[in-house]
KEKE-3310 file (N, C-alpha, C; in steps of 0.2 Angstrom, whole numbers, plus 5000, padded with zeros to 4 digits):
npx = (5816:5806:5805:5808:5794:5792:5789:5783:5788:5781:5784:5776:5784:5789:5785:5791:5799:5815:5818:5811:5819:5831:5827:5825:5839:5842:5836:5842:5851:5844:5833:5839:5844:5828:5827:5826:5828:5833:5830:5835:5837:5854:5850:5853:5862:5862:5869:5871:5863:5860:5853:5849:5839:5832:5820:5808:5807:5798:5789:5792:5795:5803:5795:5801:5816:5815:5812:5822:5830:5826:5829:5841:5844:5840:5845:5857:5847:5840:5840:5832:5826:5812:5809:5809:5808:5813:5807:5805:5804:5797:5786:5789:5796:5796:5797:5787:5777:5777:5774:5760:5758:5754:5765:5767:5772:5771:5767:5770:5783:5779:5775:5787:5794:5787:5787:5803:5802:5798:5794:5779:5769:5770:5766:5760:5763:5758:5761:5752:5749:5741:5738:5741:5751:5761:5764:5770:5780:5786:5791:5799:5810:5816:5820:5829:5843:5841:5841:5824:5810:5798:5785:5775:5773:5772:5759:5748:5749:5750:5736:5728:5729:5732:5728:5725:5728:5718:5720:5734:5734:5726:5731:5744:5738:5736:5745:5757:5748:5749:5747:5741:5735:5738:5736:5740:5736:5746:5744:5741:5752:5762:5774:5791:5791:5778:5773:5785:5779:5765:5768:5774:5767:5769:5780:5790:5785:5790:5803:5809:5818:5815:5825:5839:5842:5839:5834:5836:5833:5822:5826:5827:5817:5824:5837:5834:5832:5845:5852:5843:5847:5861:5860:5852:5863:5872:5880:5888:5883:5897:5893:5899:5899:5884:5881:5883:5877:5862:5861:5867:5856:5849:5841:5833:5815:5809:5795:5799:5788:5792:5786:5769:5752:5737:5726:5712:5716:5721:5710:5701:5712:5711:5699:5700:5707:5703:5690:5696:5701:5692:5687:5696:5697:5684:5689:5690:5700:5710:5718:5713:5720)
npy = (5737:5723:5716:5695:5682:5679:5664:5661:5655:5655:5650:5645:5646:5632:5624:5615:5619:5621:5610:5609:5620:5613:5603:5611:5615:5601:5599:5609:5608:5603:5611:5624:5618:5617:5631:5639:5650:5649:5653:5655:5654:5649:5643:5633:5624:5623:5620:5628:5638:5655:5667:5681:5691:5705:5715:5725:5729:5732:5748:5758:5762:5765:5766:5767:5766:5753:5745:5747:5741:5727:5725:5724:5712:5705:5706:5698:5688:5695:5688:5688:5674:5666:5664:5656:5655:5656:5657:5658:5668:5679:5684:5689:5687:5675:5675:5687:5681:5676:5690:5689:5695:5691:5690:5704:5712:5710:5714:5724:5719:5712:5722:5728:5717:5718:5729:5728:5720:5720:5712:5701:5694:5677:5668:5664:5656:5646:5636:5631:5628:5620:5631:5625:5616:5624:5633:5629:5622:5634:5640:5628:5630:5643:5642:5632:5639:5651:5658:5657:5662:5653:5643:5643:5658:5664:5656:5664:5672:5668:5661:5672:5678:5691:5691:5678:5666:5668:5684:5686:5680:5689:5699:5697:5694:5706:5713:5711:5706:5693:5683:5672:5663:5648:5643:5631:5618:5611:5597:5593:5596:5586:5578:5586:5589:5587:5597:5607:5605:5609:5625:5626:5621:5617:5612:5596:5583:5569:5573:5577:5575:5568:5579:5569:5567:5575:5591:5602:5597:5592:5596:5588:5585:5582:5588:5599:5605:5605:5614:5625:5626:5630:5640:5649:5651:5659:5657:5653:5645:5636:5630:5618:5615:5613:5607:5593:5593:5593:5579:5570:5570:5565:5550:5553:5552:5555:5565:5580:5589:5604:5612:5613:5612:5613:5601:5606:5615:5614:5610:5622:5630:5621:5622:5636:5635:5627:5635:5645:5640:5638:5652:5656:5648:5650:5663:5673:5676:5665:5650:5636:5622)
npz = (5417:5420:5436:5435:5439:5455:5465:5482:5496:5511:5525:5537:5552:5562:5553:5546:5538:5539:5533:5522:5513:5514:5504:5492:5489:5489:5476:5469:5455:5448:5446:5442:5430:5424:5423:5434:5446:5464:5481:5494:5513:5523:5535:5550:5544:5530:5515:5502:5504:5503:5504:5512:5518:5523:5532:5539:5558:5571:5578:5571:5557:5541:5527:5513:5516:5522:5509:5503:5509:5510:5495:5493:5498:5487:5476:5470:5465:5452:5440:5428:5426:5433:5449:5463:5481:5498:5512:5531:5540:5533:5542:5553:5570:5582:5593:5598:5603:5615:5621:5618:5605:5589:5575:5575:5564:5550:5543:5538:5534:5523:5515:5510:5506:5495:5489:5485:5473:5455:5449:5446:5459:5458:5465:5481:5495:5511:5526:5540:5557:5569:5585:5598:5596:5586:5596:5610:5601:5596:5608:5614:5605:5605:5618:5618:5613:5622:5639:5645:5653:5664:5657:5663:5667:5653:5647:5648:5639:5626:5628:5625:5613:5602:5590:5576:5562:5552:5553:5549:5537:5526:5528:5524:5512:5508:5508:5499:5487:5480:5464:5465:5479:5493:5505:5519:5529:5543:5545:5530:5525:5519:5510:5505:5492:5489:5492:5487:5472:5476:5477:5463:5453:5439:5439:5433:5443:5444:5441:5455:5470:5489:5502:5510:5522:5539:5548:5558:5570:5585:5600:5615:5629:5641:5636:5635:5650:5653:5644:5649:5664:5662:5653:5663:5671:5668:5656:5640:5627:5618:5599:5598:5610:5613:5603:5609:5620:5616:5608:5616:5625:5619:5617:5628:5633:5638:5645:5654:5658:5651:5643:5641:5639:5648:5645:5645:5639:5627:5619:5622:5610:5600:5596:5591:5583:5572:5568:5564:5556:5546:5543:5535:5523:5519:5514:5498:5490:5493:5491:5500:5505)
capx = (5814:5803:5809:5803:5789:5791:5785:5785:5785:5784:5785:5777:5789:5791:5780:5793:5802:5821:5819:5808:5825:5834:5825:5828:5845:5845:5834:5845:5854:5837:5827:5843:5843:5824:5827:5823:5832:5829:5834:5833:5844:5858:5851:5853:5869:5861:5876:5869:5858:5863:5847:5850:5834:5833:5814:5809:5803:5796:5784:5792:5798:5803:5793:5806:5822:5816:5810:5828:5836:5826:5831:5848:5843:5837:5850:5859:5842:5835:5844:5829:5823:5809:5813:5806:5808:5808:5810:5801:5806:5794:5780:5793:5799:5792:5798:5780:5770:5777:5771:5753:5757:5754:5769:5763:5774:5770:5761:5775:5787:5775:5777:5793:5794:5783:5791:5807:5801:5794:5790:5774:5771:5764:5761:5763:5762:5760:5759:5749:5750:5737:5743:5745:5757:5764:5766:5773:5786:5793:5793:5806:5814:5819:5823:5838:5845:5842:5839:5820:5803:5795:5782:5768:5775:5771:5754:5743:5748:5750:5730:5725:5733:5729:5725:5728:5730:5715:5724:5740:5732:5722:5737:5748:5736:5735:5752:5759:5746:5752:5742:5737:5739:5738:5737:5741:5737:5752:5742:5739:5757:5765:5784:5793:5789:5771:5776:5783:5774:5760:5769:5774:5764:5771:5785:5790:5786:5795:5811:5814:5818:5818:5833:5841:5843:5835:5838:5833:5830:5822:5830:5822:5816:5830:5841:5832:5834:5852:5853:5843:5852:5867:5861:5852:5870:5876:5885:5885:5888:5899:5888:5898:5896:5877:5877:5886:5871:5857:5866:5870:5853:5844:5837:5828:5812:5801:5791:5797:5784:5794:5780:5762:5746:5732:5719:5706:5718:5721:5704:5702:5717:5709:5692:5698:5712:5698:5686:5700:5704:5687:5688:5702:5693:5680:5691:5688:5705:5715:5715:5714:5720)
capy = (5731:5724:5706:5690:5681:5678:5661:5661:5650:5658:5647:5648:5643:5628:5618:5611:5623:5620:5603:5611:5623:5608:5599:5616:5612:5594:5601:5613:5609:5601:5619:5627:5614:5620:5637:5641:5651:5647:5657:5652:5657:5645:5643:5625:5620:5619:5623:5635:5643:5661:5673:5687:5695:5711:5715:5728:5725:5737:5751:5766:5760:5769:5761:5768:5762:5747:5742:5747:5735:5720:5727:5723:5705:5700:5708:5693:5681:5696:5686:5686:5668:5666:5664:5651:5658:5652:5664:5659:5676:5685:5685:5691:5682:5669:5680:5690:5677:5677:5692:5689:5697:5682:5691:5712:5718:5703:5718:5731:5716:5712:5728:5729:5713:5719:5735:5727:5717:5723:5709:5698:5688:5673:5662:5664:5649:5650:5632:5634:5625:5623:5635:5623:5615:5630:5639:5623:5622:5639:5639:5625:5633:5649:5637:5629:5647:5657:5659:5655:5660:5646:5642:5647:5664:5666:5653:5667:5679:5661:5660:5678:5680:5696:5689:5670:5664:5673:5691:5686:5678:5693:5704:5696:5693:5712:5718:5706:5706:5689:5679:5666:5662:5646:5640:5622:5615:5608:5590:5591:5598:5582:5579:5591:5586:5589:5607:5612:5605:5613:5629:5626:5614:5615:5606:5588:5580:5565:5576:5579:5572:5571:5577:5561:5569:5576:5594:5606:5590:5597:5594:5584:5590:5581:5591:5607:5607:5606:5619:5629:5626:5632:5649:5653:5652:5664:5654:5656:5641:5636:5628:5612:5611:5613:5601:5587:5591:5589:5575:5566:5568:5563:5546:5551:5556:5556:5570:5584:5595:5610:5615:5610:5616:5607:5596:5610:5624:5612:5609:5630:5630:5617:5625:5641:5634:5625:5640:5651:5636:5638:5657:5654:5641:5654:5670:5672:5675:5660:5643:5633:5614)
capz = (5416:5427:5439:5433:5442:5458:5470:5488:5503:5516:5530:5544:5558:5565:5549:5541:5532:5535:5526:5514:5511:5514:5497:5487:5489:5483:5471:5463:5450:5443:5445:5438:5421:5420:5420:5438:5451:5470:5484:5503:5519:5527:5543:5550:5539:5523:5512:5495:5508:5503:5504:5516:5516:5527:5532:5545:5561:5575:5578:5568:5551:5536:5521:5507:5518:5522:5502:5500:5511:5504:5486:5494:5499:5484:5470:5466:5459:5449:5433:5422:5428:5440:5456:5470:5484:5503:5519:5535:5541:5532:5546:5559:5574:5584:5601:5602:5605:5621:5623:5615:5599:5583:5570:5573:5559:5548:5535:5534:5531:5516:5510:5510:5502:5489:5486:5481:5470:5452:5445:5447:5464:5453:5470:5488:5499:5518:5529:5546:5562:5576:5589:5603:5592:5586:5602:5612:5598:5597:5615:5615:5597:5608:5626:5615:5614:5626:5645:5646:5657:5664:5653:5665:5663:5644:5647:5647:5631:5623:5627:5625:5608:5601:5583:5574:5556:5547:5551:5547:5528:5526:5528:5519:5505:5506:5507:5494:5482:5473:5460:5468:5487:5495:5514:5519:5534:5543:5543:5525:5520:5514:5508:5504:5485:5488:5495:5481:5469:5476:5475:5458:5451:5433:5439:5433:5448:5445:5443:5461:5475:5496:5503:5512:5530:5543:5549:5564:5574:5590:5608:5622:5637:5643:5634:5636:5656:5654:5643:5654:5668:5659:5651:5665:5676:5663:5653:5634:5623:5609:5593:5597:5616:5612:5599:5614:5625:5610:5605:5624:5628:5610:5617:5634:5625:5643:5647:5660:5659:5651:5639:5640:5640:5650:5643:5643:5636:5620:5619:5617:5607:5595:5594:5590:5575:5570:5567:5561:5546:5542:5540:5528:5519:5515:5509:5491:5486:5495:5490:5504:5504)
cpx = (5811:5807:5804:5800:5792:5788:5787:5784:5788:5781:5777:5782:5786:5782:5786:5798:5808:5821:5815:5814:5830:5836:5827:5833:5847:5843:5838:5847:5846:5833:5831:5841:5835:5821:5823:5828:5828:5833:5831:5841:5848:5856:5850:5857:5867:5865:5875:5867:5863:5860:5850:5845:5831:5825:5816:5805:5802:5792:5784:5799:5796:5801:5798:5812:5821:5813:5817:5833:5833:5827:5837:5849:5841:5841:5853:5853:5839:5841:5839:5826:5816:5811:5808:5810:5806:5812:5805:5800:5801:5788:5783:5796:5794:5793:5792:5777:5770:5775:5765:5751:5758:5758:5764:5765:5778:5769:5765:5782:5785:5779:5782:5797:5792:5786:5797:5807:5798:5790:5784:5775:5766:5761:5764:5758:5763:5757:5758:5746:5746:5742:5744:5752:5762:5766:5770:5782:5790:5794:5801:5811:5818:5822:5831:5844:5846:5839:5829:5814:5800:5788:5775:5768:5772:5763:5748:5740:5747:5741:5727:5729:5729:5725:5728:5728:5726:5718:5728:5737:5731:5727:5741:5746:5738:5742:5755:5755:5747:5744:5737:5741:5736:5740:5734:5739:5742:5750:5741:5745:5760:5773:5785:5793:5786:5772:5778:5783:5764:5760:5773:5772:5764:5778:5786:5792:5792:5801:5815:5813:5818:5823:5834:5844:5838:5840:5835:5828:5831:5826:5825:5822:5822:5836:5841:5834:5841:5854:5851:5845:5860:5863:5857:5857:5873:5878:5881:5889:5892:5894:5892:5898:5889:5875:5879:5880:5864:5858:5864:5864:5847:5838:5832:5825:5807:5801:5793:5792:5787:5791:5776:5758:5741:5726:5713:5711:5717:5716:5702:5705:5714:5703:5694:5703:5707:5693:5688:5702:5697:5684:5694:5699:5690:5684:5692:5695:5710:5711:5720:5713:5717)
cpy = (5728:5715:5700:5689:5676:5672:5659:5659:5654:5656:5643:5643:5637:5623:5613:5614:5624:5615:5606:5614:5617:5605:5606:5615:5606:5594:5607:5614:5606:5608:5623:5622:5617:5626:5641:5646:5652:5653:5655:5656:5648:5642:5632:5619:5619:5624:5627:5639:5649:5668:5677:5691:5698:5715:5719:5725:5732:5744:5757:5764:5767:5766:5761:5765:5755:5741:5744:5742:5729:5721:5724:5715:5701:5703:5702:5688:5687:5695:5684:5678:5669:5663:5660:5654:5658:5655:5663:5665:5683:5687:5688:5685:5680:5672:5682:5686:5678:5682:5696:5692:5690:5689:5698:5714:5714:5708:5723:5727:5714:5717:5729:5724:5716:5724:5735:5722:5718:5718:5705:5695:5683:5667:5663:5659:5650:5642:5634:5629:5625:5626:5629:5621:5622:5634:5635:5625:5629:5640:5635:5627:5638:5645:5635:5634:5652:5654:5661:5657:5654:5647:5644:5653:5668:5662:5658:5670:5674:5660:5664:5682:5687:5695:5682:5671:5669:5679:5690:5683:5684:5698:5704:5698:5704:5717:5715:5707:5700:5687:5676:5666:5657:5643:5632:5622:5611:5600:5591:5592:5592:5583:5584:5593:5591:5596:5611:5610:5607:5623:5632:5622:5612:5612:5599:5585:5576:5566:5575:5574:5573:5569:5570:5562:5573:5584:5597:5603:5593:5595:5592:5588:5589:5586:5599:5609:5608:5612:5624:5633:5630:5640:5652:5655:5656:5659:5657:5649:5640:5633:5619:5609:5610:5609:5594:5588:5588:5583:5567:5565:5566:5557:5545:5557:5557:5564:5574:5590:5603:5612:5611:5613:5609:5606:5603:5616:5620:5613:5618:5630:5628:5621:5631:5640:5632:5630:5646:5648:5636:5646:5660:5655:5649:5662:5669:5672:5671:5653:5640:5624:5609)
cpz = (5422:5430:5435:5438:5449:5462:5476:5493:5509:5524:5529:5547:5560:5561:5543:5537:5530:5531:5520:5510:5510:5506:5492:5485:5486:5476:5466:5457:5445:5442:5440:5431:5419:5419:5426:5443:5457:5475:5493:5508:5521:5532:5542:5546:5534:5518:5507:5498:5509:5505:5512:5518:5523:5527:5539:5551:5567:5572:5573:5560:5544:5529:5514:5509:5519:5518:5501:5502:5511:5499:5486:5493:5493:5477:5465:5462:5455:5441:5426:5422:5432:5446:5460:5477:5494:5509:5524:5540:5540:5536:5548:5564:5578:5593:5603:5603:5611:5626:5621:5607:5593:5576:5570:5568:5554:5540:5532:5532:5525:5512:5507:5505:5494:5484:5481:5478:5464:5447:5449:5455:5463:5460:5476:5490:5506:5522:5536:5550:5567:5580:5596:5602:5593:5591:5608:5608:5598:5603:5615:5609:5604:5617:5623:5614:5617:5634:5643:5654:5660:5659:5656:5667:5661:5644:5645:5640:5625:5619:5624:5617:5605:5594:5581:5564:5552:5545:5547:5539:5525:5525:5524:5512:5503:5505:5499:5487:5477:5468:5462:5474:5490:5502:5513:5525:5537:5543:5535:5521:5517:5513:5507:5496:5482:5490:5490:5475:5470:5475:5468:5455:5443:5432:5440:5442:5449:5444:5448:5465:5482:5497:5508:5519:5531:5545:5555:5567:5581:5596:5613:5627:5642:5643:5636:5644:5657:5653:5647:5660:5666:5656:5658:5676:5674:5657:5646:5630:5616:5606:5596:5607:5618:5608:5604:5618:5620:5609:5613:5627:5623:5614:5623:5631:5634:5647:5653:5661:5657:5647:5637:5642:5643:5646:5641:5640:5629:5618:5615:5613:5601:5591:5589:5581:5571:5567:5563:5552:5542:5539:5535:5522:5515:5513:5502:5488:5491:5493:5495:5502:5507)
residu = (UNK:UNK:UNK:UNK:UNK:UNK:UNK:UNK:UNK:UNK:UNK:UNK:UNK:UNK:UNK:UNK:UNK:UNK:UNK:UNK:UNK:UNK:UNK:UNK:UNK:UNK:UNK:UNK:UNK:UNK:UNK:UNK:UNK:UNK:UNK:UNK:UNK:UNK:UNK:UNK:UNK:UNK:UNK:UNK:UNK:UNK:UNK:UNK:UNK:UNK:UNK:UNK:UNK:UNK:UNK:UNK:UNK:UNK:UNK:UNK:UNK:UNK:UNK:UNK:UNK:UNK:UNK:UNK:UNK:UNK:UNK:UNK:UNK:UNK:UNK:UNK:UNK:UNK:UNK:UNK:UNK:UNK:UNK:UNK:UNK:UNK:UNK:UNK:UNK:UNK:UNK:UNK:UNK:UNK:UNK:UNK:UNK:UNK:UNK:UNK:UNK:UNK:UNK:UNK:UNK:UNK:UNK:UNK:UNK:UNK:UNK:UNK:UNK:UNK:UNK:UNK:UNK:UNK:UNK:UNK:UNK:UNK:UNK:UNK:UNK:UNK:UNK:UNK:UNK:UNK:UNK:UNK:UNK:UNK:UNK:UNK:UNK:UNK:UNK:UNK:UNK:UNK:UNK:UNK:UNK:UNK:UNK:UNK:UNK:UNK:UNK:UNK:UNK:UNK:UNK:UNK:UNK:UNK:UNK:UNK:UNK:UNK:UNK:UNK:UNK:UNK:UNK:UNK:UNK:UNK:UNK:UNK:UNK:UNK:UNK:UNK:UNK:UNK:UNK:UNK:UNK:UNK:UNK:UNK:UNK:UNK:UNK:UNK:UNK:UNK:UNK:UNK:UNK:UNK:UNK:UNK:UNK:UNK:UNK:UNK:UNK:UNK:UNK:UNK:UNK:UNK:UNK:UNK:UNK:UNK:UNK:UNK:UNK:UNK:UNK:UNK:UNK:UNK:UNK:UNK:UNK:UNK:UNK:UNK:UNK:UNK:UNK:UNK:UNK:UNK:UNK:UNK:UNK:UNK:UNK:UNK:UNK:UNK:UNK:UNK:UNK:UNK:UNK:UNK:UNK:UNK:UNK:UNK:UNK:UNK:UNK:UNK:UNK:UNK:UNK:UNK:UNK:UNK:UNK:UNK:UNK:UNK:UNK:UNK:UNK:UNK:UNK:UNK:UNK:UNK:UNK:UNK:UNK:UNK:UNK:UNK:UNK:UNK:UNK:UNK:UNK:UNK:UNK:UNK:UNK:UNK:UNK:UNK:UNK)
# end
């Protein structure tokens, strides 16, 4: 018997998407009453967050094994419901950029998705970010965690990226295969409502609701230097002596230069997201918002 029908948000990084999983969560028991099942990961304390979903990554993958260990990941929703579905994961990680690859093994993660999956994929969903943005922010995402480069470094692979948004639709579209497929611009994404009511648009709106907190609230530059200073003397923090440095340093908001691009990189930056939204725009099978 094949899976029910499938809808899937899948990210991208740093648009929005723990609070998107966040609202799933508030939304629960409402999706459950209309006959929904949802599935998301925990990250960033969001308490149902139970998805596990195991996708491969690297240059020598076994397409059978690694359709087996998302089959794993995804056992518990196939209850004959459809499924919402929301994994920022599934492009890969936000690591290569750094070294100028934009999400390389974004298309055998598809697949893999795809594979263990038999029923329909009635809607994939994909919000997207100018890359200054985007590449600024995962920068300080991966700072708050780890021992860090200086950021003129990484400035180059940042510029000279190997490929941007087009590919990564394009690929997806092709691995996946869903129905319908939809890219947001992250200026146009909207509440978390509008997000997924644009990702299931036969849901009574005015059912749901925005969650009532805030989550994966970033760290100041202030904060960040600490930290850095701190991972890169070895040290290794606890979660709660890292949340007193975020925390301690929350309200000094002024600028130390720990990732920026200059005036004329944005400016490239811009042009080129710019040009990429409009090679979107026009692929016949995505509807662009």
């Amino acid at each position: 018997m094949a899976d029910a029908p499938i809808y899937i948000h899948a990210g991208a990084h740093r648009t929005g998407t723990s609070s998107f999983q966040l609202g799933l969560h508030e939304n629960r028991q409402i999706l459950g009453d209309l006959g929904w099942a949802t599935a998301y990961p925990g990250r960033d304390g969001i308490p149902s967050g139970k998805l596990a979903l195991r996708l491969p990554s690297g240059s020598r993958i076994d397409p059978e094994a690694a359709a087996i260990k998302a089959r794993k990941g995804l056992e518990e929703y196939r209850d004959g419901r459809p499924l919402i579905l929301s994994e920022e994961n599934i492009t890969g990680r936000m690591y290569h950029f750094m070294q100028g690859l934009f999400y390389p093994f974004a298309e055998k993660r598809c697949a893999a998705l795809r594979a263990a999956w038999t029923g329909p994929i009635a809607h994939l969903l994909l919000v997207v970010r100018p890359y200054d943005q985007l590449f600024v922010s995962a920068y300080r995402k991966r700072a708050e965690d780890n021992a860090m480069p200086g950021f003129a470094q990484v400035r180059d692979h940042y510029m000279n990226m190997d490929r941007g948004w087009p590919a990564l639709v394009a690929g997806m579209y092709e691995a996946l295969k869903p129905q319908v497929m939809t890219v947001v611009p992250y200026a146009a994404r909207g509440t978390n409502v509008d997000l997924l009511h644009r990702l299931v648009p036969d849901l009574p709106r005015d059912m749901l609701r925005e969650p009532a907190r805030v989550v994966n609230k970033s760290a100041t530059d202030a904060a960040l230097e600490v930290l850095q200073a701190r991972y890169q003397a070895g040290e290794s923090l606890s979660r709660a002596a890292w949340t007193a440095i975020i925390d301690e340093h929350s309200q000094d908001r002024a600028s130390r230069g720990i990732a920026e691009f200059s005036d004329i990189e944005k400016a490239d930056l811009a042009a080129r997201y710019a040009s990429d939204l409009k090679q979107i725009e026009w692929m016949p099978h995505v509807n662009f918002v």
